[in-house]
C-alpha positions in Angstrom: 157.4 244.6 165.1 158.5 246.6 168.0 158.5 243.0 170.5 161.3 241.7 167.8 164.8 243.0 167.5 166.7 243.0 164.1 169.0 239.9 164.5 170.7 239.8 160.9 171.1 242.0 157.9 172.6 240.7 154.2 172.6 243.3 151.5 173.9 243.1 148.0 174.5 246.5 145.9 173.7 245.6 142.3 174.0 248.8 140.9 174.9 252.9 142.0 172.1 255.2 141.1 172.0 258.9 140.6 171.4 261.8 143.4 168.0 262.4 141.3 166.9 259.0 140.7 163.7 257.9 141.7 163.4 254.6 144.0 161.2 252.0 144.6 161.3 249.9 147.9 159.9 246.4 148.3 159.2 244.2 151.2 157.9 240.9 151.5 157.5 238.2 154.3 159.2 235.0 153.4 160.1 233.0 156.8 157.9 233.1 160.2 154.4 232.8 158.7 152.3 235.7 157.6 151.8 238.6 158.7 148.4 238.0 160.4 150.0 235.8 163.1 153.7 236.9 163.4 153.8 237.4 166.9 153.8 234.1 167.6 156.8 233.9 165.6 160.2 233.7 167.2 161.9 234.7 164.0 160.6 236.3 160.9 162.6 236.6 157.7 162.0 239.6 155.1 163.3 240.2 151.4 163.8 243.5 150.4 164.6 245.4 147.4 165.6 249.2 145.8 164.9 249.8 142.1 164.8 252.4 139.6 161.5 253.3 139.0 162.0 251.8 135.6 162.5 248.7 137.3 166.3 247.9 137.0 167.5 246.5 139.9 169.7 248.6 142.7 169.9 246.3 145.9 168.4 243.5 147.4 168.6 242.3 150.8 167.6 240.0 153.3 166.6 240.9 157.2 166.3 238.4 160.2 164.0 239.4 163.2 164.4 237.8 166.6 161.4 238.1 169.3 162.8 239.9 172.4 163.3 238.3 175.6 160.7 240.1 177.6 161.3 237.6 180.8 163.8 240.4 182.5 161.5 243.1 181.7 
């Protein structure tokens, strides 16, 4: 990931949680292939999510990465 820049970021709070809650954070790969051959990719799209650890729902969000332009380097 470090030859991609982050390019986009959509996030949508569902729900506060407490200073002692316990979170969860999920990632998964949904635009730009897999993640075997994503630096080929010029743009790779992950989902993300926060939950309780009882599974209720905190935030969920969406992240769009760009492949640098390494032609100036």
């Amino acid at each position: 990931m470090e030859r991609y820049y982050l390019n986009a970021m959509t996030l949508e709070y569902k729900k506060e949680c407490d200073m002692d809650s316990v979170l969860q954070s999920l990632s998964k790969m949904v635009g730009g292939g897999n993640s075997d051959s994503f630096s080929a990719n010029k743009v790779i799209e992950y989902d993300h999510m926060l939950r309780l650890e009882n599974g209720c729902e905190i935030l969920r969000g969406r992240t769009v990465w760009k492949l640098k332009d390494t032609t100036n380097s």
